[in-house]
C-alpha positions as CSV (number, residue, x, y, z in Angstrom):
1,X,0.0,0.0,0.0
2,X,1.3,3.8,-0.7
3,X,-0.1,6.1,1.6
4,X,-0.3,9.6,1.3
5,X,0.3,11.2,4.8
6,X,-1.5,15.1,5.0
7,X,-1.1,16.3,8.5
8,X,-2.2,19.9,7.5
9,X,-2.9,22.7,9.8
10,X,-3.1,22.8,13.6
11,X,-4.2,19.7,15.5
12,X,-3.7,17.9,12.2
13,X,0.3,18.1,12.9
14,X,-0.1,16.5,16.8
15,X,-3.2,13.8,16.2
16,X,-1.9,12.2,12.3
17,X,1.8,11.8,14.0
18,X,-0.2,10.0,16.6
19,X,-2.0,7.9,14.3
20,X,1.1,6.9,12.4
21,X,2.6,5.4,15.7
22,X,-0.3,3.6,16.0
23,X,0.3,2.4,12.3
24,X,3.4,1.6,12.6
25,X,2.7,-0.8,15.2
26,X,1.4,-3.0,13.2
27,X,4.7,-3.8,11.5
28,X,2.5,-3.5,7.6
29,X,4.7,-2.9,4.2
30,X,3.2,0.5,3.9
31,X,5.0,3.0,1.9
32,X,4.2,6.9,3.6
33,X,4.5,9.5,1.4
34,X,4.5,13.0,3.4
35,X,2.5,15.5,1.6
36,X,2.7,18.9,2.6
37,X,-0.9,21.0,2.2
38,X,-3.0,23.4,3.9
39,X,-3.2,27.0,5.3
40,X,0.4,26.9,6.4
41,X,1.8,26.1,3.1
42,X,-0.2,28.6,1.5
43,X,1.1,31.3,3.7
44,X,4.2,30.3,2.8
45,X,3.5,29.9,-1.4
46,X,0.8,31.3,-2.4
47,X,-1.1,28.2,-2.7
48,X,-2.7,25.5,-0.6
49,X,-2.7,22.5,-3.0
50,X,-0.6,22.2,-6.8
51,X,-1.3,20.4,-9.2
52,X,2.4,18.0,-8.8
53,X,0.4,17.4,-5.0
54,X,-2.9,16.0,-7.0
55,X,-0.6,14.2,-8.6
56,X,1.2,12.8,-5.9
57,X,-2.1,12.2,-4.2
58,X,-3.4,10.1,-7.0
59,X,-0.2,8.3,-7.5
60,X,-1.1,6.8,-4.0
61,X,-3.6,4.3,-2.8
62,X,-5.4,6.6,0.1
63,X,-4.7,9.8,1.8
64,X,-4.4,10.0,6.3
65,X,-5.8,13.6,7.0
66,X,-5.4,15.8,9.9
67,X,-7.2,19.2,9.4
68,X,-7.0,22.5,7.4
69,X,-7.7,25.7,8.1
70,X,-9.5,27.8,5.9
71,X,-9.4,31.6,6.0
72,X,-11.9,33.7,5.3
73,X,-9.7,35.0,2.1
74,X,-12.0,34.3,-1.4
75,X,-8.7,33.5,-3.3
76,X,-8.3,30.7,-0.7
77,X,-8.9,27.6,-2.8
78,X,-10.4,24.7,-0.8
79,X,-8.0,21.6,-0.1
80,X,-10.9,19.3,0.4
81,X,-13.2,20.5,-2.2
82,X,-10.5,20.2,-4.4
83,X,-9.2,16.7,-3.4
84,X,-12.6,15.7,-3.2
85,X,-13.3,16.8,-7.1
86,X,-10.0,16.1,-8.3
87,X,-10.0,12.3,-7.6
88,X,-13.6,11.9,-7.7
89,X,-14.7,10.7,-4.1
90,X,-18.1,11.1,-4.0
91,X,-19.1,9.3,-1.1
92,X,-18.4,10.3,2.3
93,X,-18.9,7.8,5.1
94,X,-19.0,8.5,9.0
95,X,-20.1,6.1,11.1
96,X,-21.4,6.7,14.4
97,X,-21.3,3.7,16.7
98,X,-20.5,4.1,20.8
99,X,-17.2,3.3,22.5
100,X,-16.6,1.0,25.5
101,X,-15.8,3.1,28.0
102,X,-17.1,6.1,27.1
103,X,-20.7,7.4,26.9
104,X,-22.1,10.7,25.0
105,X,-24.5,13.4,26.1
106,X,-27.3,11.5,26.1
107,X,-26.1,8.5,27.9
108,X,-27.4,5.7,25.1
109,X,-25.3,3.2,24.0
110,X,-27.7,1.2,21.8
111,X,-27.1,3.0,18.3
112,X,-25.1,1.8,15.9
113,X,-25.3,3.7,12.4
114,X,-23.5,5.6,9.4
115,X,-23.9,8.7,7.8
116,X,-23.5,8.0,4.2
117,X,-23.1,11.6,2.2
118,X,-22.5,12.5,-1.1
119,X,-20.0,15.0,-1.5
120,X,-18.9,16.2,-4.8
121,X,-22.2,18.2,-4.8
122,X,-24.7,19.9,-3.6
123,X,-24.4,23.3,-1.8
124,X,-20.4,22.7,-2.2
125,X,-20.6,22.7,-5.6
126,X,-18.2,25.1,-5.8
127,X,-20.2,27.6,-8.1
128,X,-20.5,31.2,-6.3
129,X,-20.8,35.1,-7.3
130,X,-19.2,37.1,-4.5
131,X,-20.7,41.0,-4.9
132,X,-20.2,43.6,-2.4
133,X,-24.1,43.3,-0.8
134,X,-24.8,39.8,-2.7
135,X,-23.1,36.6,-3.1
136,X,-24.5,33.3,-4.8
137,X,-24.2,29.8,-4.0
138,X,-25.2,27.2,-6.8
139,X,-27.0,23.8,-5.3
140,X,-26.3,21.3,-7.7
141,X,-28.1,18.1,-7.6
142,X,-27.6,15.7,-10.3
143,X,-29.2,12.1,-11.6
144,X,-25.8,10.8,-11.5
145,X,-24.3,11.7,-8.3
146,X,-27.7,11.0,-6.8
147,X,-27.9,7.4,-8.1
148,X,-24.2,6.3,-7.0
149,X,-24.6,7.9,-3.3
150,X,-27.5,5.9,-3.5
151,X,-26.3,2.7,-4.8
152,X,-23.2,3.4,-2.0
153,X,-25.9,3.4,0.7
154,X,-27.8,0.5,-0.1
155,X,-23.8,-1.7,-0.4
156,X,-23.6,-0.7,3.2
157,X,-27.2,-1.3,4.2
158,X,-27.0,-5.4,2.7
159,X,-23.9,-6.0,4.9
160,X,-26.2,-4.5,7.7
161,X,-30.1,-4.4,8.3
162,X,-30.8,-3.5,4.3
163,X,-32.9,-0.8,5.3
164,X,-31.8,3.5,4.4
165,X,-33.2,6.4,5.4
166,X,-33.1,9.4,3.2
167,X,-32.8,12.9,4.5
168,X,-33.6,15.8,2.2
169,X,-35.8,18.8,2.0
170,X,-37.9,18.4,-1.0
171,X,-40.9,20.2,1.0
172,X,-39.0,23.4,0.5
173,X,-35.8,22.8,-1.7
174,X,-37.2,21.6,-5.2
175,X,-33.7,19.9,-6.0
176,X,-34.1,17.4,-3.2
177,X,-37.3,16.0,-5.0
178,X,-34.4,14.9,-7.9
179,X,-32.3,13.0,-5.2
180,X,-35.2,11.8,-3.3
181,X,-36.8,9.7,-6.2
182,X,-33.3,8.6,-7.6
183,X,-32.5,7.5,-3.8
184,X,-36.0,5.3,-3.6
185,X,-36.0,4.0,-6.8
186,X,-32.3,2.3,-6.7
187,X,-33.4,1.2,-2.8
188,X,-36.3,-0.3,-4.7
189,X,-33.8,-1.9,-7.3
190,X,-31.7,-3.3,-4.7
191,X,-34.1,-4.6,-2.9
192,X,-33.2,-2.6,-0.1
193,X,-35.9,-1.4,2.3
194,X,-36.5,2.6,2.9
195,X,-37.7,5.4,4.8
196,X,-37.4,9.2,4.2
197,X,-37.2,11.6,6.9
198,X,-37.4,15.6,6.7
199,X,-33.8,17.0,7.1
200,X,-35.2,18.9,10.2
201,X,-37.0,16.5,11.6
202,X,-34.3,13.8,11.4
203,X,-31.9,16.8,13.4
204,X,-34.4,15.8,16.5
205,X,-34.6,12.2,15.9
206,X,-31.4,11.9,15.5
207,X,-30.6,12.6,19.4
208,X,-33.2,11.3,20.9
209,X,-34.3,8.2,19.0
210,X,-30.8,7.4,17.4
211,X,-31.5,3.4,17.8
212,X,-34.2,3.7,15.0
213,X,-31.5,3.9,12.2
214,X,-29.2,1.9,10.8
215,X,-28.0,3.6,6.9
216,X,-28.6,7.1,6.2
217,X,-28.2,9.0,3.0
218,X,-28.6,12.5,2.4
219,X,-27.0,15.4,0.6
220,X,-23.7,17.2,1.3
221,X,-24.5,20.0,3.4
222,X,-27.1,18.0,5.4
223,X,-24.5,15.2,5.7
224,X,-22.0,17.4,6.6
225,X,-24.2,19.0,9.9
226,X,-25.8,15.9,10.9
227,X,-22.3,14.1,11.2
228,X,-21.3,16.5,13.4
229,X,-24.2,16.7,15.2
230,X,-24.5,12.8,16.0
231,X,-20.5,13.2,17.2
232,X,-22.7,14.2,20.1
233,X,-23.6,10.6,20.8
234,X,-20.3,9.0,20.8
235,X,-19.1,11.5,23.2
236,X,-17.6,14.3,20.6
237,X,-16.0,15.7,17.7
238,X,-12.6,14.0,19.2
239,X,-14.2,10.4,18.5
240,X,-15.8,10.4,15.1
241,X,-13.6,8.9,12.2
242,X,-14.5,9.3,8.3
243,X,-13.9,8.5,5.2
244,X,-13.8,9.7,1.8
245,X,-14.7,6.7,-1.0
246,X,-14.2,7.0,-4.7
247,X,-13.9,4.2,-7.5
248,X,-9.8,4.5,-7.2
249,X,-9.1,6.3,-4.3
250,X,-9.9,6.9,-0.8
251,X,-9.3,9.8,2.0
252,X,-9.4,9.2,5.7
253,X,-9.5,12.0,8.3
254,X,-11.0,13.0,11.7
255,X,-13.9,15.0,11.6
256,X,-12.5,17.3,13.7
257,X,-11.0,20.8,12.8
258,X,-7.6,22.2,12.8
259,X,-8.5,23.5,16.5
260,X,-5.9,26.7,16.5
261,X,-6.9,27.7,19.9
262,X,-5.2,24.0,21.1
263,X,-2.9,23.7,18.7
264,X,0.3,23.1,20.1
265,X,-0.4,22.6,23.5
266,X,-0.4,18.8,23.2
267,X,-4.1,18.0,24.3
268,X,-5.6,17.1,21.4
269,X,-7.5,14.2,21.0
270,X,-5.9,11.6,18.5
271,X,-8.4,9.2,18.7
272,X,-10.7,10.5,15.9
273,X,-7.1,10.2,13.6
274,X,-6.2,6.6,14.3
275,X,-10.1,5.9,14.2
276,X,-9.8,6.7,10.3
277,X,-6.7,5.4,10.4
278,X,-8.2,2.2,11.5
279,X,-11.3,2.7,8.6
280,X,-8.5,3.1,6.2
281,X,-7.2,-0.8,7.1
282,X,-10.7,-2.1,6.9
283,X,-11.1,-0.6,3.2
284,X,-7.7,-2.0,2.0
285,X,-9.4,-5.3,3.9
286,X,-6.9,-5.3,6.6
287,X,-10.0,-6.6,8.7
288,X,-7.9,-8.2,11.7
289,X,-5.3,-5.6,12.2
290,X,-8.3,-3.3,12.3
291,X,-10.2,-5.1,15.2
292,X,-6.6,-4.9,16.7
293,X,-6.8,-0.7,16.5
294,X,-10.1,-1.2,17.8
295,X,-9.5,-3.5,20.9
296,X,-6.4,-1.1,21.6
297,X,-7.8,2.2,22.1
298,X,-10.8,1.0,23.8
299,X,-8.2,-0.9,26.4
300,X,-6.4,2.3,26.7
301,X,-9.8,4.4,27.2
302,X,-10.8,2.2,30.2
303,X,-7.3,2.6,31.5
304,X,-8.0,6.4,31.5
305,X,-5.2,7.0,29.5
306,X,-6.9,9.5,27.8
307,X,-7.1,13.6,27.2
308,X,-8.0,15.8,29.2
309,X,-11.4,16.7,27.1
310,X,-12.4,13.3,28.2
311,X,-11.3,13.6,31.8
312,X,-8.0,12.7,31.8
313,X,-4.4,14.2,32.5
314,X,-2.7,12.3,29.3
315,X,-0.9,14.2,26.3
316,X,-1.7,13.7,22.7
317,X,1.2,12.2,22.2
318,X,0.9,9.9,25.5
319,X,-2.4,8.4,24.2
320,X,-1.0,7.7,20.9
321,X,2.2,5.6,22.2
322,X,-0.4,4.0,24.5
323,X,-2.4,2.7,22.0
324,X,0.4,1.8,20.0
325,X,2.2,-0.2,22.5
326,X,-1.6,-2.0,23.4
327,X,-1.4,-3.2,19.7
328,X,2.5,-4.4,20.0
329,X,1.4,-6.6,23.1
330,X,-2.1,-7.8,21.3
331,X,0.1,-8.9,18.4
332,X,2.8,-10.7,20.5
């Protein structure tokens, strides 16, 4: 495998160093390929991603994110709109599932489900007048990126309960009517049972009822805010891996931000990073070294060896050795 390794900006240059400890525990023929990108490197050039780093990037098999910073500067291009677009990974994938040993605000611990967004798309389409009193965002919604996020959802849902639920707006937004017929006609193709649900109303199910789902699809923006918002039941934005799936490529990060107002200070959560870290060894069907990951960092949660936004005294750094050296003594 050749991995692309993007720290980025901020807490992406603590919590991917992390993750990579954690990797490299594992003793796997893995070739890393450092790729510099991000606010910092456009400080320093001009610009945040080349063209020679797409091709890098697509040279390698998958990309292990940290975070980006993006200023409020228009001529700031988007790193992961443009990764995203430039190798065509349309389907984003956070899955939401509790950890031993750690509960979220509402307490539950009897949900297990995954976001499944598209995310070439959408309200990130890209396509936007600035004016000095207006600006203009496109929303794209097309038959073809509606049907493959579709068929996406319904791969996951027959290695699970076979049953989606499709978030959209199509009361108010007359685009969602377009993905919400191309989502329930290729559930109805696959055989796969389904539900829709009001993007609004899902927002309230979501918390309190979060057992009732098992697959959801929906739309980037909506994806995008309802991932972040179910973070809330696993216990935060620290916890919460993803992934980003196209037909050649794939892109793991946290779903975290850069974080400047930690950055540096060494308390940052890695366990988001080797989360995605550990998604990215169950796509290349590295199945047992992930249940390995999985067994460590819950060992070392339930030791306490953990950050201090989950109670404990530990370093970013500390966690990630601690996890790392749980997976050396699993292995032996």
């Amino acid at each position: 495998m050749k991995l692309a390794v993007v720290e980025g900006d901020g807490i992406g240059k603590e919590v991917i160093p992390a993750a990579i400890e954690v990797l490299d525990a594992l003793s796997l023929p893995i070739e890393k390929v450092p790729v510099e990108l991000g606010y910092g490197k456009w400080e320093k050039t001009g610009s945040a991603i080349t063209y020679e780093d797409l091709d890098i990037l697509k040279e390698c098999d998958c990309i292990l994110f940290g975070a980006i910073t993006t200023p409020s500067d228009p001529s700031y291009k988007s790193v992961l709109l443009t990764i995203r677009k430039e190798l065509d990974m349309y389907a984003n994938i956070r899955p939401i599932k509790p950890i031993d040993g750690i509960r979220g605000v509402t307490g539950r611990n009897d949900f297990n489900l995954v976001i499944v967004r598209e995310n070439t798309e959408g309200m990130y389409s890209g396509i936007e007048e600035i004016h000095e009193d207006v600006a203009y965002t496109k929303r794209v919604i097309t038959r073809k990126g509606s049907t493959r996020i579709a068929e996406y959802a319904c791969k996951l849902a027959k290695n699970r309960q076979n049953r989606v639920e499709i978030v959209h707006k199509s009361n108010v937004l007359k685009s969602d009517r377009l993905f919400l017929d191309v989502c329930r006609q290729t559930a109805s193709s696959q055989h796969v049972e389904y539900h829709d649900t009001l993007v609004d109303s899902m927002a309230y199910n979501l918390i309190v009822h979060p057992n009732r789902y098992d697959v959801i699809v929906t739309t980037n923006l909506f994806g995008d805010i309802l991932s972040d918002m179910a973070a809330a039941l696993v216990g935060g934005l620290g916890l919460v891996p993803s992934a980003n799936i196209g037909k050649k490529h794939a892109f793991f990060e946290p779903v975290h931000g850069s974080a400047p107002d930690i950055a540096g200070k060494g308390i940052a959560n890695p366990i988001a990073a080797v989360l995605s870290m550990k998604m990215m060894l169950e796509w290349y069907e590295l199945t047992d070294e992930a249940i390995i990951v999985q067994d460590a960092i819950e060992y070392v949660i339930n030791q306490n060896s953990v950050t201090p936004d989950l109670g404990g005294k530990s370093t970013t750094p500390e966690v990630g050795q601690a996890i790392a050296d749980r997976v050396r003594q699993l292995i032996d």
